[in-house]
C-alpha positions as CSV (number, residue, x, y, z in Angstrom):
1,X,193.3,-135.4,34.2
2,X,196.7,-137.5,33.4
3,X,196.9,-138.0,37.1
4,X,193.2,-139.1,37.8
5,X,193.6,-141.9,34.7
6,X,196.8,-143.2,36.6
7,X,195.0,-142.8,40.3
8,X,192.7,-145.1,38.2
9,X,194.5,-147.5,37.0
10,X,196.0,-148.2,40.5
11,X,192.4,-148.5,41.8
12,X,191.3,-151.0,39.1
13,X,195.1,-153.0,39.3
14,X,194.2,-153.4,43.2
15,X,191.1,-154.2,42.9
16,X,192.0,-157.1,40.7
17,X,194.8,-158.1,42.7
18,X,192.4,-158.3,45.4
19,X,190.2,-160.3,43.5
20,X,192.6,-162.9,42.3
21,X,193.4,-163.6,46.3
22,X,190.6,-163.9,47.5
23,X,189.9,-160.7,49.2
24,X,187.1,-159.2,47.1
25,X,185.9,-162.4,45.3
26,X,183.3,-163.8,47.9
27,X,179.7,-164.2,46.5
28,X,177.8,-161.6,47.3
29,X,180.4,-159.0,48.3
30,X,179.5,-155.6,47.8
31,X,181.3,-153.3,45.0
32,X,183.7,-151.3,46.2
33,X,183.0,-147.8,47.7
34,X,183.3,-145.0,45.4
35,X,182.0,-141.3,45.2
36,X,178.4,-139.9,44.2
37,X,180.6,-138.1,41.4
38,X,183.6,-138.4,39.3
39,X,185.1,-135.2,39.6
40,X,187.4,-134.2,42.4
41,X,186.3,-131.9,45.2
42,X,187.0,-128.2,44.2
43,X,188.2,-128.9,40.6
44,X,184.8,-127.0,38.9
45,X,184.6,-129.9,36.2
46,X,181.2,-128.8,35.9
47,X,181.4,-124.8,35.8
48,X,179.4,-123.2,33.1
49,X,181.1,-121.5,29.8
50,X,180.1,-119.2,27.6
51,X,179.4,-122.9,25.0
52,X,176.1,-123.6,25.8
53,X,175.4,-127.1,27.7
54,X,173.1,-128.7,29.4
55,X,170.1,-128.8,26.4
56,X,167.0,-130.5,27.2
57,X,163.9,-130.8,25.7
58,X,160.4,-131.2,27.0
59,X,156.7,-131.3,25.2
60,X,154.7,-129.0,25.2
61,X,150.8,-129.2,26.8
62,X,150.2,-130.2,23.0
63,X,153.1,-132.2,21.7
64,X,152.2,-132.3,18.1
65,X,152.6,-128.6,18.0
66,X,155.5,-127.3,20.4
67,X,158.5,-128.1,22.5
68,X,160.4,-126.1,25.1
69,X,164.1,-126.0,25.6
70,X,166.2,-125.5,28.6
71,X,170.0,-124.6,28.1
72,X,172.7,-123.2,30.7
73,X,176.0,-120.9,29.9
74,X,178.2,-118.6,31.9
75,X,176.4,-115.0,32.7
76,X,175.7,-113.7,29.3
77,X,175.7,-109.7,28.6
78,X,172.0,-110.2,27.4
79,X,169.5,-113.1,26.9
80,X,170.2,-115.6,24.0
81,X,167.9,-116.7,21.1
82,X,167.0,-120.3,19.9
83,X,167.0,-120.4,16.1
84,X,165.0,-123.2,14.1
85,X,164.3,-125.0,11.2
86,X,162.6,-127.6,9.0
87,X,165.1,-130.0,9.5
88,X,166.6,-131.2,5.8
89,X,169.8,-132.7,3.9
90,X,171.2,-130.0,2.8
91,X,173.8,-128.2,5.7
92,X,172.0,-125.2,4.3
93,X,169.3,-124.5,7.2
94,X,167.2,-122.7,4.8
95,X,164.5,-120.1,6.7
96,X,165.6,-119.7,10.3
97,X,163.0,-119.0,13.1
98,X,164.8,-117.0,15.6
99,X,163.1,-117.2,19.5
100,X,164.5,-114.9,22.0
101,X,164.9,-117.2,25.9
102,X,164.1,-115.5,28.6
103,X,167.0,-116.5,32.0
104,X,167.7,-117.3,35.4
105,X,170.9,-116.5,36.8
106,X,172.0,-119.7,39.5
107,X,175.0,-119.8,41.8
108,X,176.6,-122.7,43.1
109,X,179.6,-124.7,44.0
110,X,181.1,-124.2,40.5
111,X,180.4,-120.4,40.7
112,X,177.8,-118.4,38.8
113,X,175.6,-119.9,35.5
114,X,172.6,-118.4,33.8
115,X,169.8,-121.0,32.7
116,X,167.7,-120.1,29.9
117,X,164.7,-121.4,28.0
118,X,162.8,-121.0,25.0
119,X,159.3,-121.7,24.5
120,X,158.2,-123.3,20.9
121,X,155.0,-123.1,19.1
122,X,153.4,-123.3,16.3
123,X,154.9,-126.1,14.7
124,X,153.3,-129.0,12.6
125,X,152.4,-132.2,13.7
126,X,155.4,-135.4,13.0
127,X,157.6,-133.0,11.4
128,X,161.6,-133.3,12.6
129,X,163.1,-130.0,13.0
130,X,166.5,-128.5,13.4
131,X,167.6,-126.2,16.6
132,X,170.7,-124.7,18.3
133,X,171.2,-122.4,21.3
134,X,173.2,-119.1,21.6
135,X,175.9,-119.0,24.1
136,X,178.7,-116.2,24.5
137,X,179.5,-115.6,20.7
138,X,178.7,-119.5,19.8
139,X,176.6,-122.4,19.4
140,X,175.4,-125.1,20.2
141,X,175.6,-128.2,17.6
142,X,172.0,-128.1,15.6
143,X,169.8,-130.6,17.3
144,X,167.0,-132.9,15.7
145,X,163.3,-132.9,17.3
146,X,160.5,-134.6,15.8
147,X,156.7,-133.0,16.9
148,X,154.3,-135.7,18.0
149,X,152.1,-137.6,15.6
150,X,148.3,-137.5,15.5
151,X,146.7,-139.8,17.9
152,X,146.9,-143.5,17.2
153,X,150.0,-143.5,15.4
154,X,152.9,-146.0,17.4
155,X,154.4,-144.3,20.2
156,X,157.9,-145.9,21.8
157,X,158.2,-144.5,26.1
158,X,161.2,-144.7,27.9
159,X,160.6,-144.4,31.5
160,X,163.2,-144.8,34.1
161,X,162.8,-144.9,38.3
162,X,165.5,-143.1,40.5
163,X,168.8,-142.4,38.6
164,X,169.9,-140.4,41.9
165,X,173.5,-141.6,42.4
166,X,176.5,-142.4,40.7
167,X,175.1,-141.2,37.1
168,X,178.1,-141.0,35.0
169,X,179.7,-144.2,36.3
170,X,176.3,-146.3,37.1
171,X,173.9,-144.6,35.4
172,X,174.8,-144.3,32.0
173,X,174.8,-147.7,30.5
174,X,171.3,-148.5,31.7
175,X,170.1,-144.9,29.5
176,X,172.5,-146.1,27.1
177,X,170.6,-149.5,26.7
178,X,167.0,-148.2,26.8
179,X,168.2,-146.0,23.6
180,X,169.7,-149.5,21.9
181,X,166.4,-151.3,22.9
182,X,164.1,-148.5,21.8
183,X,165.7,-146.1,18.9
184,X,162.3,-145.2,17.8
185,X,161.3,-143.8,21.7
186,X,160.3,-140.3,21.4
187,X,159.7,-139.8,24.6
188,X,161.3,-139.9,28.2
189,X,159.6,-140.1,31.9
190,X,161.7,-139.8,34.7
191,X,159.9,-140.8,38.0
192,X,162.5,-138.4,40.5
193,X,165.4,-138.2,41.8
194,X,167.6,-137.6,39.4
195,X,169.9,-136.7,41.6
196,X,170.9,-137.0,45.4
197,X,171.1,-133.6,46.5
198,X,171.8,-131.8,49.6
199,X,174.9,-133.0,49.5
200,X,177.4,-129.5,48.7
201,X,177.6,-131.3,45.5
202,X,174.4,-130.7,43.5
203,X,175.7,-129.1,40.3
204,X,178.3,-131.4,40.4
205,X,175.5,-134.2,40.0
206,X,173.6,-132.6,37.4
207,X,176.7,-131.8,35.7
208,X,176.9,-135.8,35.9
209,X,173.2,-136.3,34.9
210,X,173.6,-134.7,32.0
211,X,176.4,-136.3,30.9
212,X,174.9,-139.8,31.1
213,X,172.1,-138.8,29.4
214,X,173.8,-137.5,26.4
215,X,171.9,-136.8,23.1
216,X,169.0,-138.3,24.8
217,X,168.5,-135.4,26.3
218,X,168.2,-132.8,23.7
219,X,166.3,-134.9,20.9
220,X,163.4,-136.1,22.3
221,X,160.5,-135.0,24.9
222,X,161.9,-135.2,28.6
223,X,159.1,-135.2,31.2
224,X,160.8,-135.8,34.8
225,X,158.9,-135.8,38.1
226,X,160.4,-134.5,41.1
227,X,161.5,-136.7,43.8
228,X,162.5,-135.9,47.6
229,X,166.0,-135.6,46.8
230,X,165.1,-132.5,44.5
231,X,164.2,-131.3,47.3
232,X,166.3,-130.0,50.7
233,X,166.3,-129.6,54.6
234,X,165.9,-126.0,55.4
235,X,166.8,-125.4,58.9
236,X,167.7,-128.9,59.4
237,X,167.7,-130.4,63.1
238,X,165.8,-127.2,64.4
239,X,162.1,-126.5,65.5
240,X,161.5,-124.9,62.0
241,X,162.7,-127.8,59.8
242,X,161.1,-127.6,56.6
243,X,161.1,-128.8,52.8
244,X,162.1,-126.6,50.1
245,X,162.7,-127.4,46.5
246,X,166.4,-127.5,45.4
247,X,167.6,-124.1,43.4
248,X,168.5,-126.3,40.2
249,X,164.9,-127.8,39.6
250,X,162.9,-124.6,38.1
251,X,165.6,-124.1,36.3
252,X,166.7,-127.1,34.3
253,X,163.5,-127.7,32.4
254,X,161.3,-126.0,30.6
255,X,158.3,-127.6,31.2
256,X,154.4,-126.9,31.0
257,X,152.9,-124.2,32.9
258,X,149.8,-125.8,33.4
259,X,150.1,-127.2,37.0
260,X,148.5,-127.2,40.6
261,X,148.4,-123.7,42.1
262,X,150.2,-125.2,45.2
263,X,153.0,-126.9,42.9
264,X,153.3,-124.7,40.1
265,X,156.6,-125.5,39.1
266,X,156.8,-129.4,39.7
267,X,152.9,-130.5,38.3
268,X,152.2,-131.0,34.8
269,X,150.6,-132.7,32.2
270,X,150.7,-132.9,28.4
271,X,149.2,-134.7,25.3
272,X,151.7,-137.2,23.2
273,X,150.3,-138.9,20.3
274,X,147.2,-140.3,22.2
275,X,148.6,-140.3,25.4
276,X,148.3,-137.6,28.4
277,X,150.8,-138.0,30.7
278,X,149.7,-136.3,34.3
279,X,153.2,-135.7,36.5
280,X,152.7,-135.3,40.5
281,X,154.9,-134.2,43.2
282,X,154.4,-136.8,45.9
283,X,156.9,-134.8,48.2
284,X,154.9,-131.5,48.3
285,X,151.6,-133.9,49.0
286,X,153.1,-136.0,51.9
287,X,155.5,-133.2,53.3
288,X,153.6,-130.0,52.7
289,X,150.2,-130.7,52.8
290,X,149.1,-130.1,48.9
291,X,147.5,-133.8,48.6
292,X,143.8,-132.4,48.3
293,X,145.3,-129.7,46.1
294,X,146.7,-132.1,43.9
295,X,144.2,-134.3,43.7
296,X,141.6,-131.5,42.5
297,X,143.5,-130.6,39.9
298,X,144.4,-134.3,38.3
299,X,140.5,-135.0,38.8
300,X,140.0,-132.0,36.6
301,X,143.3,-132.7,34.0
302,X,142.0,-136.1,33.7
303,X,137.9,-135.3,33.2
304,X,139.2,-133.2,30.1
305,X,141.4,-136.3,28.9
306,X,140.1,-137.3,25.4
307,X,143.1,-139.5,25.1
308,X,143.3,-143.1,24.3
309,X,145.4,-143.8,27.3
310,X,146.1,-141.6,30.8
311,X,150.1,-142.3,32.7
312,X,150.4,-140.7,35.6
313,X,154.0,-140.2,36.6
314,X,154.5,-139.8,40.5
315,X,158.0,-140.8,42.7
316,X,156.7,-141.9,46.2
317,X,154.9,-145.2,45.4
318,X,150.9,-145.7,46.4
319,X,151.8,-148.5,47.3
320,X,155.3,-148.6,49.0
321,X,157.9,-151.6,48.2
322,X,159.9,-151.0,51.4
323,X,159.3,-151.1,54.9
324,X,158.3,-148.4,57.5
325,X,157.1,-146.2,54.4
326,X,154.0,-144.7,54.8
327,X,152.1,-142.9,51.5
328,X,148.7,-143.1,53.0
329,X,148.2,-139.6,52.3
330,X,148.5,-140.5,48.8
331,X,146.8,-143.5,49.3
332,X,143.4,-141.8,50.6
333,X,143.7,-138.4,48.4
334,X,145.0,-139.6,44.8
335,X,144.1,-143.3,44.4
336,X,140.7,-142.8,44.6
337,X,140.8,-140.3,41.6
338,X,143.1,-142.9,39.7
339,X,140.1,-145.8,39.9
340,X,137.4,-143.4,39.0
341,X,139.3,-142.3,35.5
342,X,140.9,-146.3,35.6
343,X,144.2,-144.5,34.7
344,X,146.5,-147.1,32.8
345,X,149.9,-146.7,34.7
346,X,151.4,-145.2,37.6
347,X,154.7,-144.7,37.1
348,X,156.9,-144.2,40.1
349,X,160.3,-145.3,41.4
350,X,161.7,-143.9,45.6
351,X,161.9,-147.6,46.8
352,X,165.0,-148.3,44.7
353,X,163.8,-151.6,44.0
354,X,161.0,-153.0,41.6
355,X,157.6,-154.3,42.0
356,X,154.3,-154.1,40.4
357,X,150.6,-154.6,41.1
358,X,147.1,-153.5,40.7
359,X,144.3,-152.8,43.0
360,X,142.5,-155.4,44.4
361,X,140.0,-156.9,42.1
362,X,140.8,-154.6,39.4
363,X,143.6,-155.2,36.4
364,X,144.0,-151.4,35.9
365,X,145.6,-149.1,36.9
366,X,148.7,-151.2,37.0
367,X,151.2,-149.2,39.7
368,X,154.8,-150.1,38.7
369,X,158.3,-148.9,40.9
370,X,161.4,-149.4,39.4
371,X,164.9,-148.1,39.7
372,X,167.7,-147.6,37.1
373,X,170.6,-146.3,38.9
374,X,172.7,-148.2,41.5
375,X,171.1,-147.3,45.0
376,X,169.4,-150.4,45.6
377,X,167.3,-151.8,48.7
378,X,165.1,-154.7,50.1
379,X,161.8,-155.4,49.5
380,X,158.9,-155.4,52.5
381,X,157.3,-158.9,53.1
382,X,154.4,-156.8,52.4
383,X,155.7,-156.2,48.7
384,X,156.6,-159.7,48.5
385,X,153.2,-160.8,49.1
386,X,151.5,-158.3,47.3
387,X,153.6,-157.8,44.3
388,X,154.4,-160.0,41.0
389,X,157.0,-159.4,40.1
390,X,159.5,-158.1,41.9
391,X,163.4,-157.3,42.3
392,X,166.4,-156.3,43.7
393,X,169.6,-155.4,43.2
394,X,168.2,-154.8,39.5
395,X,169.4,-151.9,37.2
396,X,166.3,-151.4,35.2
397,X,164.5,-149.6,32.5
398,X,161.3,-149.7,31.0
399,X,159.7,-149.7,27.3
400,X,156.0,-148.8,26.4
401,X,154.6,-149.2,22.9
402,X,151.6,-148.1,22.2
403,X,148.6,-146.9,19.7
404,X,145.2,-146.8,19.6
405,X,144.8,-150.5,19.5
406,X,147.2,-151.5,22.5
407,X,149.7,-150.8,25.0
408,X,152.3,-153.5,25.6
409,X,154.8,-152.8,28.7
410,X,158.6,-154.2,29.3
411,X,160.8,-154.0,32.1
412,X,164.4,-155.1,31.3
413,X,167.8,-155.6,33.2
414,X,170.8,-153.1,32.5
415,X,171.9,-155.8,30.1
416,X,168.6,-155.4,28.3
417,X,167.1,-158.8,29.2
418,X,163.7,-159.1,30.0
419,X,162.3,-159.2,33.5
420,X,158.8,-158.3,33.3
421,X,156.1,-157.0,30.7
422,X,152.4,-157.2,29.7
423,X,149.5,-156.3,27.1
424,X,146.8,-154.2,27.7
425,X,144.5,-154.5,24.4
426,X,141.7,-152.4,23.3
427,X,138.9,-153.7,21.3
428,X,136.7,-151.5,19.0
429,X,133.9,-150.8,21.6
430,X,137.1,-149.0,23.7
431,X,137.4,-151.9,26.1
432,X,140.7,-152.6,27.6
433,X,141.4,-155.4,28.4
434,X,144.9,-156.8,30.8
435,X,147.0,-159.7,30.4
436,X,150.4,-161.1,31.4
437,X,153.3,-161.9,29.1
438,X,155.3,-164.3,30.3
439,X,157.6,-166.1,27.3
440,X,161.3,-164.6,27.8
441,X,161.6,-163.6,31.7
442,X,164.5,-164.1,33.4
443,X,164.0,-165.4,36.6
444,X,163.6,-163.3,40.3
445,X,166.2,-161.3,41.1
446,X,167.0,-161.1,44.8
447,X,169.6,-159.4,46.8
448,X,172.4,-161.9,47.3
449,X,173.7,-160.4,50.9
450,X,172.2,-161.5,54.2
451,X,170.3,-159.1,56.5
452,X,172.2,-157.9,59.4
453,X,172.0,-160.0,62.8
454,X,169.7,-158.0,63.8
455,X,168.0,-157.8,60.6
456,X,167.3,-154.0,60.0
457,X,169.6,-153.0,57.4
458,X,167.4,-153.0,54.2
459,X,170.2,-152.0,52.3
460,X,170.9,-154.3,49.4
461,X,174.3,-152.4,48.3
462,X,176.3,-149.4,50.0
């Protein structure tokens, strides 16, 4: 590690050399190239222990009454327990609810893990409770978890597009600021690809996702979708090239049972406070042919919605920002389903730039791409024309605040500044009604290199 810091500090004392002469200080210039993780190749950074890391949480179908927990240690003899309580003041936990997880052993580049889970019911509503997690004769720290509140009660949403790449180094600080800018959030949608994948290096980059998540992660409801890059190439360049979904996905979250036969393990909805939350996998309907599948199954999850207001969380947008994209699949199958429910948000990210809009001659749903981590890209003409507004070369994060009386919606910057946001109100016939909030943007955000001669690099940054 002594040797990394001083590799380091020779980087960063060239780099600024450089800068000083000239050599990297031209507008525009890109940042300097640097690897999809911090750790060296081979050095097992990320290896599991018997300490018990990599502690989410996600909601339950009914949030007000259960969570789920997903942890990971070295191999363990036999299957760990979660204990619980009413969280209190006193270090005394008082009466300890003991829940045995039920594991998945995993091998990978840093050698053999075992992910476990525990499933949590029972619970009361808006009540903060205490947990840990077993590992090899230890424990976790004691984590805090509040249930959901009864419906119409304020709810704060963090949702962030593709983290993806470079999540310790790039990553971090935008998570870091949507905590700062919304300590009361409760709850967390990521819209896929957490990580890049594929790549000989995946635990490595959970290891790193995890990391820049930080307590985030364990104390408060985590709903991600899965994106493409949570997926892999099986049989790559060969007559039988197929999708499959990455090893580490089914077992890093614990999250509802309650999706699409066809995409068991990567559809899901839940109830927050108010709020259903629907979560699709857009690579399984565009790659593997479960659109109509999908589709039956949200028309069903959102007939039964007796919630205030309906998210759906997909990572391919229905609309695509970039170009050569095509989601018509999604376009013909899921859309229409969206506009007969007139589902509030669609949540998505892929395009690794931002961009919103709604159909045309309606104010809802309101589709919405975004991107928090540093992979960024150019924006279609298409998207220009069609979309207000838009961005790149933009970390970004989202906030939603909402009860039974309103929904209001921010985008902001890594440095927290606002870029975008708007009201949807709700009058006392159940009326919604859309409007724009303008006061506070900063201006469009555009990428600052020049397209290629031959103008098809839509890269924004390496």
């Amino acid at each position: 590690m002594r040797a990394q810091r001083v590799s380091q500090r020779l980087l960063l004392a060239a780099l600024i050399g450089a800068a000083l002469s000239g050599a990297a200080g031209a507008v525009g210039a890109a940042p300097a190239a640097e690897p999809n993780t911090q750790v060296p190749a081979g050095s097992q950074h990320y290896a599991a222990s018997g300490f018990p890391d990599r502690i989410v949480a996600s909601p339950a179908q009914d949030a007000s009454s259960g969570f789920a927990v997903a942890w990971r240690t070295a191999p363990l003899a036999q299957p760990p327990v979660l204990e619980l309580a009413v969280a209190g003041d006193s270090p005394d936990m008082g009466q300890v609810r003991q829940l045995r997880a039920s594991s998945q052993a995993l091998q990978t580049e840093n050698g053999n893990s075992q992910h476990h889970r525990a499933v949590i019911d029972g619970l009361q509503a808006d009540t903060l409770y205490a947990y840990r997690v077993q590992g090899q004769g230890t424990w976790s720290a004691w984590q805090h978890f509040r249930t959901a509140a009864a419906a119409g009660e304020p709810l704060t949403v963090l949702y962030f597009g593709d983290t993806q790449n470079k999540n310790l180094s790039h990553v971090s600080r935008v998570i870091r600021q949507g905590w700062q800018t919304a300590p009361d959030a409760r709850l967390t949608l990521f819209a896929g690809d957490l990580v890049s994948g594929g790549d000989g290096e995946d635990d490595n980059e959970w290891g790193e996702w995890f990391a820049a998540g930080g307590w985030l992660l364990p104390g408060m409801a985590i709903a991600p979708a899965a994106g493409n890059h949570e997926y892999f190439e099986e049989f790559e360049d060969t007559p039988q090239e197929r999708r499959v979904l990455g090893k580490h996905w089914p077992v890093t979250f614990a999250l509802p049972a309650n999706g699409a036969a066809a995409t068991a393990s990567t559809t899901y909805w839940f109830d927050y406070q108010g709020l259903r939350v629907v979560v699709l996998d857009g690579t399984s309907a565009l790659d593997l042919g479960t659109a109509k599948a999908q589709a039956s199954w949200l028309q069903k999850v959102l007939e039964d919605s007796a919630q205030v207001w309906n998210i759906v969380v997909v990572h391919q947008p229905l609309y695509p920002l970039r170009a050569e994209r095509d989601t018509s699949v999604l376009a013909s199958e899921i859309r229409p389903v969206l506009q007969q429910h007139k589902v509030d948000l669609v949540l998505q990210g892929h395009d690794h730039t931002y961009g919103r809009r709604a159909d045309d001659g309606a104010a809802l749903p309101q589709y919405i791409s975004s991107v928090a981590g540093p992979k960024q890209y150019r924006l279609s003409p298409q998207a220009r024309a069609t979309m207000k507004p838009t961005a790149e070369d933009t970390q970004l994060f989202q906030v939603l605040r909402l009860d039974d009386k309103g929904l209001r919606y921010e985008a902001r910057t890594a440095t927290g500044r606002l870029y975008d946001a708007f009201q949807i109100s709700r009058d006392a016939q159940g009326g919604k009604h859309f409007s724009e909030i303008t006061d506070g943007r900063i201006p469009q955000r555009d990428c600052p290199r020049p397209l290629s001669p031959k103008g098809r690099d839509d890269r924004c940054w390496e």
